[in-house]
C-alpha positions as CSV (number, residue, x, y, z in Angstrom):
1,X,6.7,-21.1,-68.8
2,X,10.0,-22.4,-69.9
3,X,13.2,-20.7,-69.1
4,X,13.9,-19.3,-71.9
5,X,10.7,-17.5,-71.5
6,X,11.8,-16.4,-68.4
7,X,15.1,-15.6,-69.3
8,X,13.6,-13.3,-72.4
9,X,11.2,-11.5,-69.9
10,X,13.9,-10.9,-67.4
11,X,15.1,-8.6,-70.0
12,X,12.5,-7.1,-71.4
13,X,11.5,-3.8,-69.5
14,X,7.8,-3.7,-70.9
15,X,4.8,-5.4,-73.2
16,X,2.5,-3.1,-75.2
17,X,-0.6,-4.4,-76.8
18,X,-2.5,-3.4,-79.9
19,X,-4.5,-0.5,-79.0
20,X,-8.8,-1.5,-79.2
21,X,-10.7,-0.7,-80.3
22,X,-8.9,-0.2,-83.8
23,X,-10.1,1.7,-86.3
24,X,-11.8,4.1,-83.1
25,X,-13.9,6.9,-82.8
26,X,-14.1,8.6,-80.4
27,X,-11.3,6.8,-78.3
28,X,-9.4,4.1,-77.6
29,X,-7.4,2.4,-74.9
30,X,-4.0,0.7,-75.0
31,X,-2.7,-1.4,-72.6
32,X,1.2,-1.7,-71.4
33,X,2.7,-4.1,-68.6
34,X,6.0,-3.1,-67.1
35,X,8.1,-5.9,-65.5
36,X,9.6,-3.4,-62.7
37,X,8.9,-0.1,-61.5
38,X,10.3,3.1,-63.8
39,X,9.7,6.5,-66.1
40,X,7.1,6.1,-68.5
41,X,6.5,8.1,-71.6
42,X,4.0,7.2,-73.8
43,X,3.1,9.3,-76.7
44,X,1.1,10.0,-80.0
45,X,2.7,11.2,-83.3
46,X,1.1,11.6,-86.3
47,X,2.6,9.8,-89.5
48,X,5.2,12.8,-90.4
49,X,6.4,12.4,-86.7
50,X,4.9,14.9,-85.4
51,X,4.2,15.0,-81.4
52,X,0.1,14.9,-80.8
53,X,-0.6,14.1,-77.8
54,X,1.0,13.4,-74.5
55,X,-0.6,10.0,-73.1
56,X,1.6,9.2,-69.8
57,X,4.3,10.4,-68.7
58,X,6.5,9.9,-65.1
59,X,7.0,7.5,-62.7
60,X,4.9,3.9,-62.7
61,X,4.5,1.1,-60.6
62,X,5.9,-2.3,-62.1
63,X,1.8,-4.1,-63.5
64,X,-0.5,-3.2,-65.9
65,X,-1.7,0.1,-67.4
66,X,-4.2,1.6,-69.7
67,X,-3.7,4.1,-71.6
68,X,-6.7,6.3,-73.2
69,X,-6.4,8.8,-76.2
70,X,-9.9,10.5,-76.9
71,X,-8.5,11.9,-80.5
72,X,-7.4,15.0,-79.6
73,X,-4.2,17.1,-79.7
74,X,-2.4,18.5,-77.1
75,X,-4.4,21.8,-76.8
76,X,-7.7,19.5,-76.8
77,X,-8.2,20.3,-80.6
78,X,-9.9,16.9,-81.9
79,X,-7.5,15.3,-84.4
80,X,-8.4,14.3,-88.2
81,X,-9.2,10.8,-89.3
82,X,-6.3,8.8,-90.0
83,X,-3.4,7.0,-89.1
84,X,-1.4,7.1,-85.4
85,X,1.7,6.0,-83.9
86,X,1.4,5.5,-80.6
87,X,5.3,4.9,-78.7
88,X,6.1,3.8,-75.5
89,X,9.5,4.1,-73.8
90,X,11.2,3.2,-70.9
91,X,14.1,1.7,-69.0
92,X,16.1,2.2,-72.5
93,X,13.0,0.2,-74.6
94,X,11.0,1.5,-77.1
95,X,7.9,0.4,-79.3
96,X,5.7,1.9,-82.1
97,X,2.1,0.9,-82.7
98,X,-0.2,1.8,-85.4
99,X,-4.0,3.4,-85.0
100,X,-6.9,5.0,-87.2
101,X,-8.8,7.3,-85.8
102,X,-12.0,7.6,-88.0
103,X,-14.0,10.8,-87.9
């Protein structure tokens, strides 16, 4: 690792990966990294923005975590095929991944 790669981690607050499996049915599993202990929220939004589902949210321990959406909505109603944004924030960082669910 050079420093400039340690520089540009020192900085950044988490990593997301690509959620697999991708397309998934019936559920799928992403996995974040934070770099240092913090609040978590880590939802689902369909592709009109609308919230979905609730994956994490709260405190978490600096490491990494899995994340698991079985397809369904927030009142355990299984969610139509298509395409999902899965977004995690914290410590003021944000990112957006793309999923499809197929039924």
């Amino acid at each position: 690792m050079t420093e400039e790669d340690t520089a540009a981690e020192a900085s950044q607050v988490f990593t997301l990966l690509q959620n697999s499996p991708n397309p998934f049915n019936p559920s799928t599993v992403i996995v974040y990294k934070l770099y240092r202990s913090g609040f978590v929220s880590f939802r689902v939004y369909d592709l009109l923005g609308r919230l979905v589902s609730v994956l994490d949210e709260g405190e978490k321990n600096a490491g990494w975590h899995e994340a698991v959406w079985d397809g369904r909505n927030t009142s355990g109603i299984p969610a139509p095929s298509g395409v999902y944004l899965y977004r995690l924030e914290s410590g003021g960082q944000a990112e957006t991944g793309k999923m499809t669910l197929l039924r």
